[in-house]
Z-matrix of the N, CA and C atoms (Angstrom, degrees):
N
C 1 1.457
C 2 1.516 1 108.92
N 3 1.302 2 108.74 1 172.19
C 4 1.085 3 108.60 2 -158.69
C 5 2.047 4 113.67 3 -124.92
N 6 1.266 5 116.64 4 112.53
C 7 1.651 6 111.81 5 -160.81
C 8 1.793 7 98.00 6 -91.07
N 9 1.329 8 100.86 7 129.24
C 10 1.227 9 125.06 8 176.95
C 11 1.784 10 121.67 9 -89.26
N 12 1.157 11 98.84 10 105.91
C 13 1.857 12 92.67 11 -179.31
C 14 1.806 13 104.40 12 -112.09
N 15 1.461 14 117.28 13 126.41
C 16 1.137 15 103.88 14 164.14
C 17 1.280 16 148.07 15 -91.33
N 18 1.187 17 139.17 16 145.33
C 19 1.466 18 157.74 17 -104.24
C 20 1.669 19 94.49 18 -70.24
N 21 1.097 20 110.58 19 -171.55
C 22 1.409 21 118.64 20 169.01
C 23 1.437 22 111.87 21 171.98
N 24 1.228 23 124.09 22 142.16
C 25 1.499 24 126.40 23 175.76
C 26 1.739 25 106.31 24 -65.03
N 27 1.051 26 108.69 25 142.63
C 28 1.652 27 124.20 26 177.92
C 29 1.323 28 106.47 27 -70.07
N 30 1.693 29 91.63 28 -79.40
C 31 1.317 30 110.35 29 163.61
C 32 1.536 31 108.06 30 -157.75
N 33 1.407 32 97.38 31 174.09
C 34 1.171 33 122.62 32 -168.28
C 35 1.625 34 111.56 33 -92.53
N 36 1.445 35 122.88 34 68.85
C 37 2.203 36 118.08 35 -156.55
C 38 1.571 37 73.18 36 -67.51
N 39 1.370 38 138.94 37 -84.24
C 40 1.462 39 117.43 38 -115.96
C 41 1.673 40 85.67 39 -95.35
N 42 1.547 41 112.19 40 140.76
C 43 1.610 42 132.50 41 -179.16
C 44 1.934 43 115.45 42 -46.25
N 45 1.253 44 100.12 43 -14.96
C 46 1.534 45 97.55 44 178.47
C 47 1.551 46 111.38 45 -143.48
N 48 1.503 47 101.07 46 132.80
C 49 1.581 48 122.29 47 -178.78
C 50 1.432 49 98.62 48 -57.12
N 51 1.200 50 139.44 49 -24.19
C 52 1.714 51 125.78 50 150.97
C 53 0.971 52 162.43 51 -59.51
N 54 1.242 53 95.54 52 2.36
C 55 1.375 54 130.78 53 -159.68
C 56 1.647 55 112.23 54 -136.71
N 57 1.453 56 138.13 55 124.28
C 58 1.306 57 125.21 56 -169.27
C 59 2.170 58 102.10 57 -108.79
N 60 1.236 59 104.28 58 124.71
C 61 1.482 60 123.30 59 159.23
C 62 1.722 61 97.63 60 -24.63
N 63 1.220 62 124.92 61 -48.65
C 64 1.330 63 125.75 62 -143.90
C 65 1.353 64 122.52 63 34.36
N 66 1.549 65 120.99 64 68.75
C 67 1.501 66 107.32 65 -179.40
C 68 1.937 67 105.25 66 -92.33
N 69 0.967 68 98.93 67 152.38
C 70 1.549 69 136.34 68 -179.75
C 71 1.153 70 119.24 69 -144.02
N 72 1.660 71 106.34 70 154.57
C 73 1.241 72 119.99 71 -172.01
C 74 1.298 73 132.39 72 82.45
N 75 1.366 74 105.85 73 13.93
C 76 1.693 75 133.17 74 179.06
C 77 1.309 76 102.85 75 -12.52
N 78 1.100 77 137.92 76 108.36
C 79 2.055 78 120.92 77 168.97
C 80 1.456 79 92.37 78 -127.74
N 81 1.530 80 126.13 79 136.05
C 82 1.161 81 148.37 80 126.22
C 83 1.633 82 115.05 81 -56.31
N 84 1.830 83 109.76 82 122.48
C 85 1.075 84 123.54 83 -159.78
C 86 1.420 85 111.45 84 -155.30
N 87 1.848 86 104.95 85 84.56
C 88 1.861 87 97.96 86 -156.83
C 89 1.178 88 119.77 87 30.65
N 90 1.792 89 110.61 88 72.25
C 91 1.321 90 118.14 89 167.82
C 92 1.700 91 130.23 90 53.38
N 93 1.511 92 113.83 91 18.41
C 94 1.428 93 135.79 92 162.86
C 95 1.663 94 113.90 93 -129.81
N 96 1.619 95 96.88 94 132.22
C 97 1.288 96 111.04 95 -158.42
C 98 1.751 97 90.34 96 -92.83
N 99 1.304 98 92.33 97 112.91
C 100 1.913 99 99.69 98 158.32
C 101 1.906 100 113.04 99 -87.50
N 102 1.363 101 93.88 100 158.76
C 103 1.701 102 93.82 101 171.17
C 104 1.267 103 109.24 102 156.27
N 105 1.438 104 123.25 103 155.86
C 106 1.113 105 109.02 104 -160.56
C 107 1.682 106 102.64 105 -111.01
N 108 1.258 107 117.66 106 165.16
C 109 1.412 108 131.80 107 -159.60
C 110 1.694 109 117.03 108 -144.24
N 111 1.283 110 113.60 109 156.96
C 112 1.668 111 105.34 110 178.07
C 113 1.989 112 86.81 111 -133.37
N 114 1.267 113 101.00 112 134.37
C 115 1.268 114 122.99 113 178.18
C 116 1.495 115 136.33 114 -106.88
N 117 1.856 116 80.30 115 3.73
C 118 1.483 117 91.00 116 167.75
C 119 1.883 118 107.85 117 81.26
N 120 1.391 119 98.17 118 -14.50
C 121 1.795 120 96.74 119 170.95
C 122 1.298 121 119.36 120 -132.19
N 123 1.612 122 120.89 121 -26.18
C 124 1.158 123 117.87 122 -158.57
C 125 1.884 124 92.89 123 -123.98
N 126 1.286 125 129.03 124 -3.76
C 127 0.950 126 139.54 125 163.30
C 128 1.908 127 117.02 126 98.19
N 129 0.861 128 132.43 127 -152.55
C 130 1.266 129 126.26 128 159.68
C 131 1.934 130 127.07 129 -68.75
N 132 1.206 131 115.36 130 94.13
C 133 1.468 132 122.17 131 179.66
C 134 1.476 133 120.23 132 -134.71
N 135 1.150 134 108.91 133 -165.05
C 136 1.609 135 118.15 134 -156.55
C 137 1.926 136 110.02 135 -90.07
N 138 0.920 137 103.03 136 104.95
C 139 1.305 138 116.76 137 176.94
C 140 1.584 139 149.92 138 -132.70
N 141 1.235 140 112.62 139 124.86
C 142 1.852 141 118.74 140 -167.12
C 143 0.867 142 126.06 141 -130.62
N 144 1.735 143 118.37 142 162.28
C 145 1.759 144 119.98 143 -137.40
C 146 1.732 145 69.25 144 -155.15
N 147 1.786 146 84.54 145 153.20
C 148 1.003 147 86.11 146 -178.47
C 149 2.262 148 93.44 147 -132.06
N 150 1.768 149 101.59 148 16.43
C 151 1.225 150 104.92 149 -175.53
C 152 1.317 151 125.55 150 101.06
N 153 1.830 152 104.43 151 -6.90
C 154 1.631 153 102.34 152 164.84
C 155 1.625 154 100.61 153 -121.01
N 156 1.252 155 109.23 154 -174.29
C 157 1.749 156 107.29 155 178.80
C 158 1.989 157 87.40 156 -89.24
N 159 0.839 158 144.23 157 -37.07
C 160 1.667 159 108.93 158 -159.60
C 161 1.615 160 95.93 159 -67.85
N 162 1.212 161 122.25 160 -47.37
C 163 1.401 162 139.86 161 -165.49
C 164 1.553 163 98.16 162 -61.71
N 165 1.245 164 131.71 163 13.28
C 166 1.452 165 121.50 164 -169.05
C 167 1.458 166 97.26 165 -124.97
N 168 1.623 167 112.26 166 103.77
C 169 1.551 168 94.24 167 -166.58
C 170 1.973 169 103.62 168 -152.36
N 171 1.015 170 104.93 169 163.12
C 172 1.759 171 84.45 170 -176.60
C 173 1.629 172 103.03 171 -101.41
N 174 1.413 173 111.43 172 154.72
C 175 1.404 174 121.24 173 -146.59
C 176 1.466 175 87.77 174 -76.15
N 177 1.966 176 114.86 175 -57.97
C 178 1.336 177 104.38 176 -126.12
C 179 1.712 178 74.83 177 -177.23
N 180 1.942 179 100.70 178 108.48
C 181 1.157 180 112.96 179 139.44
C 182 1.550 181 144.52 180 -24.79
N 183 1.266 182 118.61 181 36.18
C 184 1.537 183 106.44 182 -154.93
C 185 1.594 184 133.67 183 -51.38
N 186 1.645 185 96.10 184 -18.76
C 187 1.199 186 92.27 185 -172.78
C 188 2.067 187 90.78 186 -127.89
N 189 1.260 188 126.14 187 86.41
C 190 1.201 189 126.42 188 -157.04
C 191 1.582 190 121.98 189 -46.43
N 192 1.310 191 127.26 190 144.68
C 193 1.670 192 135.02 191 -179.53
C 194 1.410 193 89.26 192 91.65
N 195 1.735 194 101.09 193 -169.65
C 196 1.556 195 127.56 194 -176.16
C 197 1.966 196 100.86 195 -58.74
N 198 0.492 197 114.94 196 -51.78
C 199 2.113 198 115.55 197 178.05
C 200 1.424 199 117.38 198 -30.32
N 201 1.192 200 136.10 199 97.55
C 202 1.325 201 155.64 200 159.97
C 203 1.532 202 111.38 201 -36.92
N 204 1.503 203 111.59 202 119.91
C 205 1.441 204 111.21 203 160.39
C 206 1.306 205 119.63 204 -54.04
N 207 0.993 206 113.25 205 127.99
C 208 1.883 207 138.62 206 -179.33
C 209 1.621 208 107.50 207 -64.36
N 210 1.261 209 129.71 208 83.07
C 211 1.363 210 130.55 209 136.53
C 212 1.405 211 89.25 210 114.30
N 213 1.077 212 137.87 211 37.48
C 214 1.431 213 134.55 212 -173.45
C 215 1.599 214 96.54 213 -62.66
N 216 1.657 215 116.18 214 124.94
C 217 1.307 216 112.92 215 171.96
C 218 1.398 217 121.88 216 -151.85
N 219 1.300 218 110.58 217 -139.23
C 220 1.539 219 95.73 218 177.19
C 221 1.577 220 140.53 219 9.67
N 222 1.592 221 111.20 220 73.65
C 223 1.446 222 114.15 221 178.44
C 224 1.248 223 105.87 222 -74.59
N 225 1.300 224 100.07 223 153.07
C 226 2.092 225 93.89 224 157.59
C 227 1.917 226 88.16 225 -173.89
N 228 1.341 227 106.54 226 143.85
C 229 1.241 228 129.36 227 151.11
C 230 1.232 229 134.91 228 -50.04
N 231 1.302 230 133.36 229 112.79
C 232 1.549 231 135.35 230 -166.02
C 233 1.721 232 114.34 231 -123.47
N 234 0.926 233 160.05 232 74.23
C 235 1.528 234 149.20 233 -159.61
C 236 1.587 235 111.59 234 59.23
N 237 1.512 236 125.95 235 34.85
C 238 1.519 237 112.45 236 -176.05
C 239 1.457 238 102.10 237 94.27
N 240 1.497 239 132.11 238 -17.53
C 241 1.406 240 100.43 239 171.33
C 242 2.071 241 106.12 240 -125.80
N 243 1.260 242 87.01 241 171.45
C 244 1.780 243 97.44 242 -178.97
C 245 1.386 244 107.32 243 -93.11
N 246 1.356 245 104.91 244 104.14
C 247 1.691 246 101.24 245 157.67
C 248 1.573 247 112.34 246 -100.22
N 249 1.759 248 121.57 247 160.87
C 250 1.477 249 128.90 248 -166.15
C 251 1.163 250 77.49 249 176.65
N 252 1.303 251 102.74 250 176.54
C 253 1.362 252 132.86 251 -135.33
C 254 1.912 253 93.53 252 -148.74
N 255 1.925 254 121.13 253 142.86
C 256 1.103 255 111.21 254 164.68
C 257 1.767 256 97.49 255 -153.03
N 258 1.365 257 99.04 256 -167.18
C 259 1.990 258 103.60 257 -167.43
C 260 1.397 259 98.52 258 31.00
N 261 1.466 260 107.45 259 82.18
C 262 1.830 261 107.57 260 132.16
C 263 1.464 262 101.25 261 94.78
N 264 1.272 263 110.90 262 -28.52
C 265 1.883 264 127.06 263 178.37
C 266 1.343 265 91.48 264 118.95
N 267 1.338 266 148.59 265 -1.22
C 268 1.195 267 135.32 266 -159.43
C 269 1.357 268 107.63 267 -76.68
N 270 1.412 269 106.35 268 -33.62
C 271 2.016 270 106.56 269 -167.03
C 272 1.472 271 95.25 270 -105.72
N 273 2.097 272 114.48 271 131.66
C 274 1.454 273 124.87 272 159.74
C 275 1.166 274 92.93 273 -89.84
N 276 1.350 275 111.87 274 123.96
C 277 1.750 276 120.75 275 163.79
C 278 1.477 277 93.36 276 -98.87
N 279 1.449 278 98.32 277 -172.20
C 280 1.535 279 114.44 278 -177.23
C 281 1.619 280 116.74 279 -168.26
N 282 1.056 281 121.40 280 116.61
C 283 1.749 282 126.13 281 174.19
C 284 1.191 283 146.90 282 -147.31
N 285 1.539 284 112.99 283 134.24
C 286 1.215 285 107.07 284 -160.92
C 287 1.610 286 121.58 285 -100.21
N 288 1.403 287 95.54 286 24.16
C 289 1.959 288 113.22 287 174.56
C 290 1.521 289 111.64 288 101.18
N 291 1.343 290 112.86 289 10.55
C 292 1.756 291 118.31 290 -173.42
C 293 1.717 292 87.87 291 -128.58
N 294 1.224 293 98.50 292 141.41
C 295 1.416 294 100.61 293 149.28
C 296 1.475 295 132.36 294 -64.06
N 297 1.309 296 119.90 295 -14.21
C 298 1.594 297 107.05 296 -177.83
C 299 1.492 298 94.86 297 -106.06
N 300 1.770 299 132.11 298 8.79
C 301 1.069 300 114.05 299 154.35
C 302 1.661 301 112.48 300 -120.71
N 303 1.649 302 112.35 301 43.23
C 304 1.178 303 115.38 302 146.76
C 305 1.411 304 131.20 303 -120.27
N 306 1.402 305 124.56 304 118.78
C 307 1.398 306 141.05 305 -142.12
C 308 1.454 307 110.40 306 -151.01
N 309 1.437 308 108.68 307 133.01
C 310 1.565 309 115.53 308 160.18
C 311 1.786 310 101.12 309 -61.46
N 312 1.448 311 96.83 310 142.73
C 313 1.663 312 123.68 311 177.37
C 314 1.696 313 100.97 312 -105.37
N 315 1.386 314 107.85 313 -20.16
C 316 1.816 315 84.92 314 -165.05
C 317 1.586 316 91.79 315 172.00
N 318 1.430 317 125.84 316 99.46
C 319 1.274 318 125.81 317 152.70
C 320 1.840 319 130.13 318 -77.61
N 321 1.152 320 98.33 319 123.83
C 322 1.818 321 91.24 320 -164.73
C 323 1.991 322 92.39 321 -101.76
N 324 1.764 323 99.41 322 155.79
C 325 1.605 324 114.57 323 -166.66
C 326 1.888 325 80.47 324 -76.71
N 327 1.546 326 91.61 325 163.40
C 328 1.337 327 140.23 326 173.42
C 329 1.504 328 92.63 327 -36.89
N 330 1.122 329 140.72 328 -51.23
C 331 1.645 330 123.22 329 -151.47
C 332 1.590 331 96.09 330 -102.31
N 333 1.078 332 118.68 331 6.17
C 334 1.730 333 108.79 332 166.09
C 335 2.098 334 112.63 333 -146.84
N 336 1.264 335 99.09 334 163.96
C 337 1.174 336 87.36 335 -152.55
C 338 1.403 337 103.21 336 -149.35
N 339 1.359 338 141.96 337 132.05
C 340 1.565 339 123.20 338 178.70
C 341 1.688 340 117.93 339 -56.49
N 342 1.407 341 114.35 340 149.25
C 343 1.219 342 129.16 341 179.72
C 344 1.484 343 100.80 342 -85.19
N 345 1.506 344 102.39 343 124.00
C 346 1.427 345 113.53 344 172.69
C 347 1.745 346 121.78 345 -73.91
N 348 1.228 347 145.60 346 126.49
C 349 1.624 348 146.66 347 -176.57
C 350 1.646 349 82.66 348 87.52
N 351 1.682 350 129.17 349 24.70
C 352 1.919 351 95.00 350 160.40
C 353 1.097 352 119.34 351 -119.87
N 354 1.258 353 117.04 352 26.53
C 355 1.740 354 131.63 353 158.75
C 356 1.357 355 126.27 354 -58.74
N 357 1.315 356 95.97 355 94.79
C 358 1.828 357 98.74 356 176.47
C 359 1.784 358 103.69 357 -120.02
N 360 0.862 359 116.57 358 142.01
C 361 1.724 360 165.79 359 162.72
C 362 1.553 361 131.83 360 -65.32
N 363 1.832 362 99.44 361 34.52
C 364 1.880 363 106.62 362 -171.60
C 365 1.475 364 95.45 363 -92.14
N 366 1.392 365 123.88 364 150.79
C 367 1.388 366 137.84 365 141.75
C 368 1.648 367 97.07 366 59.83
N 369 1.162 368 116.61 367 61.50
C 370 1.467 369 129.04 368 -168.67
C 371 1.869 370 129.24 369 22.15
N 372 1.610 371 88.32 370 30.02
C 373 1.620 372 99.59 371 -168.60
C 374 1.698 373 98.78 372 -121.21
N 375 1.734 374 89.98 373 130.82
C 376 2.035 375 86.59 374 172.61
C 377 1.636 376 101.16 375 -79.49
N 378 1.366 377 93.82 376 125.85
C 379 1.747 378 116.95 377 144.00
C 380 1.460 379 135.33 378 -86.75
N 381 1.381 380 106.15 379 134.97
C 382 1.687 381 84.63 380 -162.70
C 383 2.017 382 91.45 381 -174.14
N 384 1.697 383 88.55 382 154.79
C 385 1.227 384 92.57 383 -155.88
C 386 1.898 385 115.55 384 -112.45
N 387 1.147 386 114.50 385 126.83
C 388 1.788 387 82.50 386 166.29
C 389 1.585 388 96.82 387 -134.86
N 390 1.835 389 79.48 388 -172.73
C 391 1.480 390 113.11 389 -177.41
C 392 1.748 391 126.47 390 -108.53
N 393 1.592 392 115.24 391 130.63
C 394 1.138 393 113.17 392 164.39
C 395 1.558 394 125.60 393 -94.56
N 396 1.182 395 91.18 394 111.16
C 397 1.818 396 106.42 395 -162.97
C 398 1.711 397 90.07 396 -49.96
N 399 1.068 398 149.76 397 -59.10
C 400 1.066 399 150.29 398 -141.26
C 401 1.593 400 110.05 399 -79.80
N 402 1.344 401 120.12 400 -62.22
C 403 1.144 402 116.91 401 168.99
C 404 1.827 403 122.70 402 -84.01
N 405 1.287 404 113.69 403 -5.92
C 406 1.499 405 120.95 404 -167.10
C 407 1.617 406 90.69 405 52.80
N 408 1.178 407 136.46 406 74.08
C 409 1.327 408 126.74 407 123.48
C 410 1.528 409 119.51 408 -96.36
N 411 1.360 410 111.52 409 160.24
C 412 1.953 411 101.20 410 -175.90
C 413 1.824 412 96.79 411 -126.51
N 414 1.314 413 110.42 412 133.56
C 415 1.717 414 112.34 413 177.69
C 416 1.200 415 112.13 414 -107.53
N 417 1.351 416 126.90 415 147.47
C 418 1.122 417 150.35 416 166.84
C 419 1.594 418 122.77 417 -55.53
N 420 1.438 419 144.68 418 86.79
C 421 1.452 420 127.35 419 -167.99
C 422 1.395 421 105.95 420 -114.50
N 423 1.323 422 111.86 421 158.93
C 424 1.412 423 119.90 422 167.54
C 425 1.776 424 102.03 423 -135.71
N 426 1.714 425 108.23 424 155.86
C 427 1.559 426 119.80 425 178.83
C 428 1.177 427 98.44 426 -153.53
N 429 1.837 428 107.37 427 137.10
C 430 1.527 429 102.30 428 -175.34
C 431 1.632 430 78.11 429 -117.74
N 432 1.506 431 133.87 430 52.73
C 433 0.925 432 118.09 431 153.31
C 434 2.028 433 120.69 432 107.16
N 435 1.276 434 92.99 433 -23.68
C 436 1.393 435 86.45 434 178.73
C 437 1.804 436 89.75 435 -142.39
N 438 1.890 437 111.80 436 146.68
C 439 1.349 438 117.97 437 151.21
C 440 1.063 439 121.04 438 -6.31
N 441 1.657 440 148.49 439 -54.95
C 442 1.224 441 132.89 440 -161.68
C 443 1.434 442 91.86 441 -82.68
N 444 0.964 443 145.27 442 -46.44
C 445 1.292 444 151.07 443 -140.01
C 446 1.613 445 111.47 444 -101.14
N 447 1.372 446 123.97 445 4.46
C 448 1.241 447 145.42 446 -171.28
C 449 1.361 448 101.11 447 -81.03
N 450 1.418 449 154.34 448 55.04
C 451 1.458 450 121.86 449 -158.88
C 452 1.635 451 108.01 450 -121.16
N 453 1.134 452 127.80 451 -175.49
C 454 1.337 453 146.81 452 170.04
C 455 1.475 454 110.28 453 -80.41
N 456 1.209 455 115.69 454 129.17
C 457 1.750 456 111.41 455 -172.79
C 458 1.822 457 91.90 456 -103.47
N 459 1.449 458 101.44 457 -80.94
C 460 1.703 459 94.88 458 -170.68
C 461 1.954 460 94.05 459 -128.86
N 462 1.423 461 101.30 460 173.88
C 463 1.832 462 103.85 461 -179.84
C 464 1.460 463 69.04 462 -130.06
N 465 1.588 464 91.56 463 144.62
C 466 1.416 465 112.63 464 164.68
C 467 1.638 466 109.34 465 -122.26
N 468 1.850 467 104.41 466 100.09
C 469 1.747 468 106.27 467 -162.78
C 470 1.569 469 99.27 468 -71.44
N 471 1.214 470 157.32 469 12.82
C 472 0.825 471 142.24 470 165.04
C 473 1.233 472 129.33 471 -26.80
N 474 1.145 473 108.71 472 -53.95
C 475 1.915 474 133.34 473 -170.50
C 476 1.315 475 121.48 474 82.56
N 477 1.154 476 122.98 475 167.87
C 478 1.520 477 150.67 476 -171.75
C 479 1.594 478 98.87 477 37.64
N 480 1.327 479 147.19 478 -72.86
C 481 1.290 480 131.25 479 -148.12
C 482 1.629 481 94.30 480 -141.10
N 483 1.366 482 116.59 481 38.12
C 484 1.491 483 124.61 482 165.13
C 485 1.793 484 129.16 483 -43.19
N 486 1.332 485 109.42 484 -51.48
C 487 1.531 486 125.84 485 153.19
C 488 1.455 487 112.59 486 -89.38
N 489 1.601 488 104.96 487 121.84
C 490 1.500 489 94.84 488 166.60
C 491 1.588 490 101.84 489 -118.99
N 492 1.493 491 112.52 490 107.32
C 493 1.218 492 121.61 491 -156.38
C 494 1.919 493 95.80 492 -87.46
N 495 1.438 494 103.88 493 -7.11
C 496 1.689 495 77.20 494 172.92
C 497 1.533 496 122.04 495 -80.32
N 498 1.489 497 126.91 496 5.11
C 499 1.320 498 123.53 497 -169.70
C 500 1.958 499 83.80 498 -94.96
N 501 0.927 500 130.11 499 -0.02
C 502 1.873 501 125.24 500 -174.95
C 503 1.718 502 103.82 501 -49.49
N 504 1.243 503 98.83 502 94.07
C 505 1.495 504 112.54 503 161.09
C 506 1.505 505 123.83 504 -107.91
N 507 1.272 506 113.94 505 134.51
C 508 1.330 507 110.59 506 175.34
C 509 1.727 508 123.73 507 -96.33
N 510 1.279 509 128.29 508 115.66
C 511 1.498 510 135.26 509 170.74
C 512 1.466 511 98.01 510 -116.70
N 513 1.731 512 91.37 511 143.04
C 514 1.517 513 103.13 512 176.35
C 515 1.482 514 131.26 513 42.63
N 516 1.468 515 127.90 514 40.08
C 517 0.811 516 122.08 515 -148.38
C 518 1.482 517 146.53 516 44.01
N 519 1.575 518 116.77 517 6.87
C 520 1.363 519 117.67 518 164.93
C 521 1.475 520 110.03 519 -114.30
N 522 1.160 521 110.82 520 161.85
C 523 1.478 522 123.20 521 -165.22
C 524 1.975 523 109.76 522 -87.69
N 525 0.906 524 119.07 523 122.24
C 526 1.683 525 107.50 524 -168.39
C 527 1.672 526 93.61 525 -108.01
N 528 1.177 527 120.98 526 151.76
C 529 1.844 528 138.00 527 154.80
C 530 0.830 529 122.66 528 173.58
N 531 1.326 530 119.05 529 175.08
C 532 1.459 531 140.40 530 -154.45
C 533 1.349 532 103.39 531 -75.99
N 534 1.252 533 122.85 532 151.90
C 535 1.780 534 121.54 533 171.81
C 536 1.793 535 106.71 534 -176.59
N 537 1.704 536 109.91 535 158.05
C 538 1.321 537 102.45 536 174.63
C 539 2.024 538 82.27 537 -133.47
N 540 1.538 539 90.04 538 159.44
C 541 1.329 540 101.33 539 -164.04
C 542 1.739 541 105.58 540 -122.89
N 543 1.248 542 86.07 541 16.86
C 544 1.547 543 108.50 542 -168.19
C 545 1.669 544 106.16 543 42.97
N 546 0.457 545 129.89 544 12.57
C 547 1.617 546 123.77 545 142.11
C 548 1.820 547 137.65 546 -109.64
N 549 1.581 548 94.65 547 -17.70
C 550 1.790 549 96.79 548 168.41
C 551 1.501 550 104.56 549 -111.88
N 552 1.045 551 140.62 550 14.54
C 553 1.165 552 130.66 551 -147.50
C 554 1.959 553 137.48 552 63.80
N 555 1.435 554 104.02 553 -160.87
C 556 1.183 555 95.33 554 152.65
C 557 1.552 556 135.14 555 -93.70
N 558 1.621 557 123.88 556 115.83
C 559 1.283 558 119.05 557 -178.64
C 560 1.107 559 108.87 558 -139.04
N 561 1.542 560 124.06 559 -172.20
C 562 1.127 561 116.27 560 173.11
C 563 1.366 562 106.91 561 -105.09
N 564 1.753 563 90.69 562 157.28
C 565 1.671 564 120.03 563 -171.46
C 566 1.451 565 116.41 564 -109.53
N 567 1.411 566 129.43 565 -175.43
C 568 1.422 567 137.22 566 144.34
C 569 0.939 568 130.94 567 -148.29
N 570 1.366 569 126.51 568 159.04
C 571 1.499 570 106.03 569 176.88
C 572 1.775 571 100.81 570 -147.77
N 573 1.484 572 111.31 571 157.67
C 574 1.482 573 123.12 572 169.45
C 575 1.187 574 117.45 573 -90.95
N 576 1.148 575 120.59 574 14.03
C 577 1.769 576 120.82 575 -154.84
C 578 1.335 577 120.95 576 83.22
N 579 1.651 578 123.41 577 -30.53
C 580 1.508 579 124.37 578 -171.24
C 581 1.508 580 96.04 579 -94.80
N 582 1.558 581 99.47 580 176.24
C 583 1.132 582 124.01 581 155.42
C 584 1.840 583 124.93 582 -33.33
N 585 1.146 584 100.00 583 -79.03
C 586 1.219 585 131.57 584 -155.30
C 587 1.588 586 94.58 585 -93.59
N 588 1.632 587 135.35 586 22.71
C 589 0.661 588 109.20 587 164.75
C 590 1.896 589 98.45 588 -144.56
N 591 1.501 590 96.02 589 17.12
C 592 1.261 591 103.03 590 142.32
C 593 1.223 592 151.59 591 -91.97
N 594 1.610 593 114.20 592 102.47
C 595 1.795 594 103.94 593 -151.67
C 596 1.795 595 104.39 594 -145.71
N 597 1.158 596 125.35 595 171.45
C 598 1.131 597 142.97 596 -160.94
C 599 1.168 598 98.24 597 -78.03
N 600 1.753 599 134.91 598 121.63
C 601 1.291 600 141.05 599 177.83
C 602 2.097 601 110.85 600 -64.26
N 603 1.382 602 71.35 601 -45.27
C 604 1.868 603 87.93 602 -172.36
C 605 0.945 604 116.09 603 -177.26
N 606 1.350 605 122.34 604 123.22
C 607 1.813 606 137.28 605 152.04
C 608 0.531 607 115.12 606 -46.30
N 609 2.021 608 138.82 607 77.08
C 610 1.149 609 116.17 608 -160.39
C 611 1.430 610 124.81 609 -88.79
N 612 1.960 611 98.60 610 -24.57
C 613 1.452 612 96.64 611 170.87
C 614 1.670 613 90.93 612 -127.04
N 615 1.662 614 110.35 613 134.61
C 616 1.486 615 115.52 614 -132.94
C 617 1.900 616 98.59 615 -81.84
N 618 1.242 617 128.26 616 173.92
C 619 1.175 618 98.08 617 -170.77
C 620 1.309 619 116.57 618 114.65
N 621 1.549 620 92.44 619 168.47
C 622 1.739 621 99.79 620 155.80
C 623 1.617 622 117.01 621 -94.41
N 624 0.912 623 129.26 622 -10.87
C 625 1.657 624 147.83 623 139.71
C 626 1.542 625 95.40 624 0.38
N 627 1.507 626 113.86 625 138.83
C 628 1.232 627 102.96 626 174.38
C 629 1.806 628 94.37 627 -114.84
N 630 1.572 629 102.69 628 138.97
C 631 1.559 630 130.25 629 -177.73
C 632 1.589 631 106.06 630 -66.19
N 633 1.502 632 95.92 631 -57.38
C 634 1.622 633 99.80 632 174.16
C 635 1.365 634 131.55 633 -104.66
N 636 1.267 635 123.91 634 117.19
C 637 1.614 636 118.89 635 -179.08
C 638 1.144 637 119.95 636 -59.65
């Protein structure tokens, strides 16, 4: 059966009942709620509850004074910490509920930008994909969490819709999807996180022919 408790305000972030916090981006994160919030002073930033009001507090100014971080999105949980994305998709931040362990991992230039819905979650490492506005090629990334570990797996020069990261399934611990490599077409791929252990499942129809529709 099922025990019913009724609702209750946490807390109250922005100073007047007229006004709504608007938090978004709800993430569950070993039992601490990340998400971002506007407080009416410091603008829209990074903030977590842990289900009482003292415990409900914002982590980390990211973008300092009244000025709101720009597009803060895509949360998701990785080994215990929150990575998302803010300004435009360009910056992977990363945090572990302290300010001195919340930090940009990797700002990317103006003509490419992270792909929003391509956050996947294999073998406790973020995978994740972007785009070069300029040429439409899309690359392959993996981060186990800190700068060194931020790297480029494969670019697929194809252009415009080269990774199609919504088929990202995971078997056996490797990550399976769709991709054209501009030289086999579209087929399916995999990858381990490395280099060298991202590779072409099968040609299925041989060629530049695409295998998968």
């Amino acid at each position: 059966f099922c025990v019913s408790q009724a609702p209750f305000l946490v807390k109250n972030i922005h100073p007047s009942f007229t006004t709504s916090s608007y938090p978004q981006n709800l993430t569950n994160v070993n039992g601490t709620l990340f998400f971002s919030a506007d407080n009416g002073s410091n603008g829209f930033e990074l903030w977590k509850s842990d289900g009482t009001t003292s415990g409900t507090q914002m982590i980390k100014d990211l973008t300092p004074g009244s000025a709101s971080t720009q597009n803060m999105r895509d949360f998701i949980s990785v080994n215990g910490k929150l990575f998302f994305t803010c300004k435009t998709g360009r910056e992977l931040w990363i945090s572990g509920g302290t300010p001195a362990n919340t930090d940009t991992l990797i700002t990317f230039p103006n003509i490419g930008t992270l792909n929003e819905d391509s956050y996947f979650n294999p073998n406790n490492n973020l995978i994740f994909v972007t785009s070069d506005f300029s040429t439409g090629d899309m690359s392959l990334w993996k981060s186990g969490g800190t700068s060194a570990t931020t790297s480029i797996i494969k670019t697929f020069p194809s252009g415009g819709n080269s990774i199609h990261f919504s088929t990202f399934k995971l078997f056996n611990n490797e990550l399976y999807f769709v991709a054209n490599d501009g030289s086999a077409g579209r087929e399916v791929w995999k990858t381990d996180g490395t280099i060298a252990g991202t590779v072409l499942v099968k040609d299925i129809n041989t060629g530049s022919n695409n295998g998968i529709p």
